[in-house]
C-alpha positions as CSV (number, residue, x, y, z in Angstrom):
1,X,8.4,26.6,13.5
2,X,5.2,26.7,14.6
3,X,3.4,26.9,10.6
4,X,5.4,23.7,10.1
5,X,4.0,22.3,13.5
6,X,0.4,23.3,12.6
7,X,1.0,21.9,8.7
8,X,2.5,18.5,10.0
9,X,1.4,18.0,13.6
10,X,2.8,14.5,13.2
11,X,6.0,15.8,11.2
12,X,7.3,16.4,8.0
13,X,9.7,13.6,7.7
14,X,7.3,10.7,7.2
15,X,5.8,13.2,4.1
16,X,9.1,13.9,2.2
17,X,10.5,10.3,2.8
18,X,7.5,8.9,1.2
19,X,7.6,11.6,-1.5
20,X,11.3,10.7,-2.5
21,X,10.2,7.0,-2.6
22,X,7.2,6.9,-4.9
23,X,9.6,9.4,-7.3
24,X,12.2,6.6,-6.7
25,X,9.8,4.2,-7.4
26,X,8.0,5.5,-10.9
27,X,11.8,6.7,-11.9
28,X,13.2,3.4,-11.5
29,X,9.8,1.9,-13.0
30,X,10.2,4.2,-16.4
31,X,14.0,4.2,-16.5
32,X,14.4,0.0,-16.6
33,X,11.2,-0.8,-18.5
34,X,9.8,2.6,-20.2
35,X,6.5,2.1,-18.0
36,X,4.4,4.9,-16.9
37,X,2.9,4.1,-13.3
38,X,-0.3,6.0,-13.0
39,X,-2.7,4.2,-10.3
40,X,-5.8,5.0,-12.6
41,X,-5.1,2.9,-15.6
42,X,-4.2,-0.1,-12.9
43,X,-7.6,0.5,-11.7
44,X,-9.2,0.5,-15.9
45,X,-6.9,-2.4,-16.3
46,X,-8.0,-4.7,-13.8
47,X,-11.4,-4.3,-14.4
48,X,-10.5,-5.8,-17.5
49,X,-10.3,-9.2,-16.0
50,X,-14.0,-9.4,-15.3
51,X,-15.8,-6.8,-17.6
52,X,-16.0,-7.7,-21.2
53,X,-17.5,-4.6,-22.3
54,X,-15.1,-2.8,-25.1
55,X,-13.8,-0.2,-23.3
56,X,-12.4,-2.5,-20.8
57,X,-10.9,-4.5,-23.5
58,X,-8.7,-2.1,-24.9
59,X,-5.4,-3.8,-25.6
60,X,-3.6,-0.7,-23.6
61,X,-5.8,-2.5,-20.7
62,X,-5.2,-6.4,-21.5
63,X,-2.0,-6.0,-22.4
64,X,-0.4,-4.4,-19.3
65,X,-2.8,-5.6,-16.8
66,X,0.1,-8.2,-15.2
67,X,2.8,-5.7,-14.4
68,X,0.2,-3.3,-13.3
69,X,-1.4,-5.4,-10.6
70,X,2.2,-6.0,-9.7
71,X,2.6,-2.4,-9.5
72,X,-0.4,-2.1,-7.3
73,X,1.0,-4.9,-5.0
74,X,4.2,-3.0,-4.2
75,X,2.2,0.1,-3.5
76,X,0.3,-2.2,-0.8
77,X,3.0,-3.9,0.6
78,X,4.9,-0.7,0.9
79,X,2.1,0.9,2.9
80,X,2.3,-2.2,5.0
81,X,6.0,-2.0,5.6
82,X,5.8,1.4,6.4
83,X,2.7,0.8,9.1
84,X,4.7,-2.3,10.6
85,X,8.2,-0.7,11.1
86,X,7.9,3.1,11.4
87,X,3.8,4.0,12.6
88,X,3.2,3.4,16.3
89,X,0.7,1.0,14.7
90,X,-2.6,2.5,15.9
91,X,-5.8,2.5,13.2
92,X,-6.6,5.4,11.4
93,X,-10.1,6.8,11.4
94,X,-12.4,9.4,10.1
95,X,-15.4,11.6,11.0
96,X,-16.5,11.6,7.3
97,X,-19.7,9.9,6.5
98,X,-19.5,6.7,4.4
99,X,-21.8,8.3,1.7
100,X,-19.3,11.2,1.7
101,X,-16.7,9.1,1.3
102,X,-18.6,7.3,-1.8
103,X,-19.5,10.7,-3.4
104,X,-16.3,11.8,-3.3
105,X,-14.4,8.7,-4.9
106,X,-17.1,8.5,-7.9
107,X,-16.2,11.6,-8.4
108,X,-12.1,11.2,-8.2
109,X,-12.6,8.5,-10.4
110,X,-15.3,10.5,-13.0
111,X,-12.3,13.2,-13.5
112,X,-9.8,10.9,-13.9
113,X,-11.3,9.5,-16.6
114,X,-12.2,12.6,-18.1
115,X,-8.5,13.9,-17.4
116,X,-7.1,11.1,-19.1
117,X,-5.1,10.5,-16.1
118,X,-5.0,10.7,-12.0
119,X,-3.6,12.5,-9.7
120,X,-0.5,10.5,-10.0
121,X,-0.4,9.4,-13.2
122,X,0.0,13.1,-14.3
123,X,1.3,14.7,-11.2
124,X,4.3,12.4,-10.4
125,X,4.6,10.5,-14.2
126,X,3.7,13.4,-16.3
127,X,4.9,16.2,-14.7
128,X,8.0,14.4,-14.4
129,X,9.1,13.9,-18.0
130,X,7.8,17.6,-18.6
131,X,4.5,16.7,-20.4
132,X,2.7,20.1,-20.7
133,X,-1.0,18.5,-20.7
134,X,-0.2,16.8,-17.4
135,X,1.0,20.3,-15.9
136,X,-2.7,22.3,-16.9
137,X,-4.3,18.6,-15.6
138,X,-2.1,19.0,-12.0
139,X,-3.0,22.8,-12.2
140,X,-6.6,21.6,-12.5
141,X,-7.0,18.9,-9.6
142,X,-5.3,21.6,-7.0
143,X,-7.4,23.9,-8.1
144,X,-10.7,22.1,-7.3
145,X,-9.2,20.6,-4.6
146,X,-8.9,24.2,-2.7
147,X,-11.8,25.2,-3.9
148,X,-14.2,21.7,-2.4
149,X,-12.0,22.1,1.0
150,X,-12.5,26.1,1.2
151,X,-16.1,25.3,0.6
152,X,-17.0,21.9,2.7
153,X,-14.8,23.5,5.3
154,X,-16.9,26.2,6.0
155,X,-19.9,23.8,6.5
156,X,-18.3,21.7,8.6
């Protein structure tokens, strides 16, 4: 008991509820509507709104940009409920700088273009109906991702 205490000092339940309702959630999305929810094309597609150049323009953008700031909405409004009713309602913080911060999301959002996909797009979507690019894509963000925290973690 005491790995899972030092793993998930504020509990595990919180992690696997909201695990089984974003799987709810994309399932239900694909199964009535034959959507794929991945947050990065919602992020490609609403930037098609206000940037004309072509890449933006892309009719995979324009054309799905309404359900997918939809989509985005829910994920808000779920966060929200989920502060409101079930978090002792205290703010979060962090001791990482701003810049750090910044680095770190050009860089999410670099390899999620070049992966064709983010996080969850292929690692809840993709992995999910068995696509084998979006398990070597997966494979590839944990990878790195032990890899940047091994390293900054021994700087910190």
């Amino acid at each position: 008991m005491d790995v899972l205490s030092s793993l998930f000092p504020l509990g595990w339940g919180h992690y696997l509820a909201g695990g089984l309702l974003i799987g709810a959630g994309v399932a239900l999305l694909f199964v009535c509507t034959g959507l794929v929810g991945g947050m990065s094309t919602v992020f490609s597609s609403t930037w098609s709104f206000v940037v004309q150049r072509p890449f933006f323009q892309q009719d995979r953008f324009t054309g799905s940009r309404a359900w997918r700031l939809v989509y985005a909405a829910g994920l808000i409004l779920g966060a929200l409920l989920w502060w409101y009713f079930f978090s002792d309602h205290s703010q979060g913080s962090t001791r990482i700088p701003a810049w750090q911060l910044l680095v770190g999301g050009l860089l999410v959002g670099y390899g999620a273009r070049l992966g064709n996909g983010c996080t969850s797009g292929h690692g809840i979507c993709g992995l999910g109906s068995l696509q084998l690019p979006s398990l070597g894509a997966v494979l590839t963000f944990m990878a790195t991702a032990f890899l940047v925290a091994n390293l900054f973690g021994r700087f910190a």
